[in-house]
C-alpha positions, -999 to +999 in steps of 0.1 A: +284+437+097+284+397+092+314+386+079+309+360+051+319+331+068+289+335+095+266+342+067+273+303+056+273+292+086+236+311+092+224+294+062+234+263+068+217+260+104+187+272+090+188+250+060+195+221+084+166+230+106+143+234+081+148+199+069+146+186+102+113+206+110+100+191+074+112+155+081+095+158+117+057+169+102+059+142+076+067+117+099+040+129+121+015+129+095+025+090+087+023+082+125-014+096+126-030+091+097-016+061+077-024+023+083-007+007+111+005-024+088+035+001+075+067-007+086+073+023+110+045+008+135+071-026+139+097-001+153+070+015+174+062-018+188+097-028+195+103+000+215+073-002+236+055+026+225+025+013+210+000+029+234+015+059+238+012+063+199-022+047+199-035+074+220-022+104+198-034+088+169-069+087+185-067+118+197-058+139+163-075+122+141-104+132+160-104+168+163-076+171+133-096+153+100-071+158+069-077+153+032-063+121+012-034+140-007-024+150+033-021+119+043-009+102+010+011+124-010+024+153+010+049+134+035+068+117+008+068+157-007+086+165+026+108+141+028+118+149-012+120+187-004+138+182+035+163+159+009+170+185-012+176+213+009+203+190+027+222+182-007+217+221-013+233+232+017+259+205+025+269+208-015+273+244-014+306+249-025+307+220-054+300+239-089+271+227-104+271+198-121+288+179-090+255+193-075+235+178-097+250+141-099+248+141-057+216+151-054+192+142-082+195+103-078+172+103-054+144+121-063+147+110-102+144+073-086+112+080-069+098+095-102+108+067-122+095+042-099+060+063-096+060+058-134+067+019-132+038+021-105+019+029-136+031+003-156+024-023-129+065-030-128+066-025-091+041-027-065+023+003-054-003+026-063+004+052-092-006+086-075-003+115-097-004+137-066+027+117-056+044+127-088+040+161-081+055+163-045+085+148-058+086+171-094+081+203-076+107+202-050+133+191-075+123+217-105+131+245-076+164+226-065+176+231-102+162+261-104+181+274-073+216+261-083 
């Protein structure tokens, strides 16, 4: 039988991988799929590996065609969720409420500035799909504390 101790420990690699694994796809998706005037493709550039990248991105989004909320919404719903998952398990043994204040700065910043995206107060491009990436993944982080 497990002792408690390597239960944690189990958890935490997991939840660690998981958020890796989730970070990973998103970035993939905005590598493939979104314009290269973002700031990523500067980096990409810098380090030389502008064809390289070039030739996946030709390659997948050939054979590998995904809808707009994919390619729009999704990764920043990744990111949000990997995000949480990391506060979750590196906050495990804070009660509650220190839980909360940690973690939900984030995420409540990128729902407020969605909203100003509305408004016009910010540059950007209200996206109600976007709203929802970042809502869902921090309803269940509550929930799950």
């Amino acid at each position: 039988m497990f002792r408690q101790e390597s239960i944690c420990q189990f958890v935490n690699r997991r939840g660690w991988l998981i958020a890796v694994f989730l970070i990973l796809i998103g970035g993939s998706i905005y590598i493939v799929y979104r314009p290269k005037s973002i700031i990523i493709f500067r980096v990409i550039d810098y380090f030389g590996l502008t064809d390289y990248v070039d030739a996946i991105r030709n390659n997948l989004q050939e054979f590998l065609i995904l809808p707009p909320i994919f390619v729009n919404s999704i990764p920043a719903g990744l990111w949000t969720t990997s995000y949480l998952i990391l506060m979750y398990c590196n906050t495990r043994f804070h009660e509650k409420k220190t839980r909360m204040y940690l973690a939900l700065p984030l995420p409540v910043s990128m729902v407020v500035l969605e909203f100003f995206q509305l408004a016009g107060l910010c540059p950007g491009t209200f996206e109600l799909y976007d709203l929802l990436c970042y809502i869902v993944p921090l309803i269940i982080f509550i929930k799950s504390l």
